[in-house]
C-alpha positions in Angstrom: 0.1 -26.8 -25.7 3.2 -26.5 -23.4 3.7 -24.1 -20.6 6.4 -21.4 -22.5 4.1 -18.9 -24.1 1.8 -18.1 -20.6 5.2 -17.8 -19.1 6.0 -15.5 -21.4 2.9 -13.9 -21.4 3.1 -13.7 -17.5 6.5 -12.4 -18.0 5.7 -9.6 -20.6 2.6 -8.6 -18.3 5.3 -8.6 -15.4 7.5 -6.3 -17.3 4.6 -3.8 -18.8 4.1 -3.3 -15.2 7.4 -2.4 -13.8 7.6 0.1 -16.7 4.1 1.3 -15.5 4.8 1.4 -12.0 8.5 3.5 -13.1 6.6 6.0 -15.5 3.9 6.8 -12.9 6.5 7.0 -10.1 8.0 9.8 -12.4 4.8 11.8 -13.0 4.0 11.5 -8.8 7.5 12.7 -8.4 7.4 15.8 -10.6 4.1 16.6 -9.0 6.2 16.3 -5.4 8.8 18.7 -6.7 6.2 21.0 -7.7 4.9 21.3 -4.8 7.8 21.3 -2.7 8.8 24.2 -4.6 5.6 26.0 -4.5 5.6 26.1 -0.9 8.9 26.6 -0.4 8.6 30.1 -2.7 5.1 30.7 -0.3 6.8 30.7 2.6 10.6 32.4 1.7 12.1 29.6 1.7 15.1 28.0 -0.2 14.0 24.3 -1.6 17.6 22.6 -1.8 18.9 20.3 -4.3 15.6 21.1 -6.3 14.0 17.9 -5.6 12.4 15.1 -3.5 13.6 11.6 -2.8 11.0 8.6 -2.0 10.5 7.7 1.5 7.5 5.6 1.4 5.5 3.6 -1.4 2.2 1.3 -0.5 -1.2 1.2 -1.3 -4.2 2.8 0.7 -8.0 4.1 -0.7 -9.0 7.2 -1.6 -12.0 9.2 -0.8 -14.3 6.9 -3.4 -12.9 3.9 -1.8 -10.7 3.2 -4.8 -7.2 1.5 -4.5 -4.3 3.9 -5.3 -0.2 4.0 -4.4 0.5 6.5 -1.5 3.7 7.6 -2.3 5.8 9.7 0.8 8.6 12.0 -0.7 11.2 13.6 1.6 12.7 17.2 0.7 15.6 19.5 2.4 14.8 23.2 2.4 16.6 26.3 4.0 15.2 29.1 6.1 18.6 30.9 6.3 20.6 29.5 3.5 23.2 28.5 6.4 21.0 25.0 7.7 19.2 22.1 6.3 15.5 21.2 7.4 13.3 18.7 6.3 10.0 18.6 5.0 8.1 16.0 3.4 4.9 15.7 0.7 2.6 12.5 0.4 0.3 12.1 -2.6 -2.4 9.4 -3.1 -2.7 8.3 -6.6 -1.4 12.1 -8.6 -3.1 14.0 -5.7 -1.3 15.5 -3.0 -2.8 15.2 0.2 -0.2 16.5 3.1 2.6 18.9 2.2 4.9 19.6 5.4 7.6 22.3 5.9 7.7 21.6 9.5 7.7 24.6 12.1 9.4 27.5 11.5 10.0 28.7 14.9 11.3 32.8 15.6 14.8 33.2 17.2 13.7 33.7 20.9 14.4 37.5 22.1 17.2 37.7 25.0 15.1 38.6 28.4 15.7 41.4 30.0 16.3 41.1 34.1 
């Protein structure tokens, strides 16, 4: 028996994964965007370019102790429609566990002397 087929065994397992790893990474993603956009509309604000980019992938437990990918996703959003701030989701596994639109601060009132 010669070495070929569990290298291509090894190989097709190698590739079934990658095409896991990209269809979950598409489900996470959508579930980012969801939620981006969800608490964007909560809080009157304008979600730009409609979407989240990746800005962290690695693996950490959940509650139950169980291995699952952390995924960090990075989002611009408007409060006026003139600026660009940026918020940021993290799910573990398809749940989302942080969601943050950072501070929304008041324009300070001019004191009067």
């Amino acid at each position: 028996m010669s070495g070929l087929p569990l290298l291509e065994l090894v190989g097709l397992l190698f590739v079934a994964g990658g095409i896991w790893l990209w269809l979950d990474s598409l489900k996470a993603r959508d579930i980012g965007i969801a939620a981006a956009r969800s608490a964007c509309q909560a809080e009157g604000l304008q979600l730009l370019d409609d979407t989240v980019a990746i800005a962290g992938l690695k693996p950490a437990r959940n509650e139950d102790g169980r291995l699952r990918l952390q995924r960090a996703y990075a989002f611009e959003y408007s409060d006026t429609g003139d600026n660009r701030r940026r918020g940021s989701v993290v799910l573990l596994g398809h749940r989302l566990v942080v969601l943050n639109v950072g501070l929304r601060l008041a324009p300070a009132e001019p004191m009067l002397h």
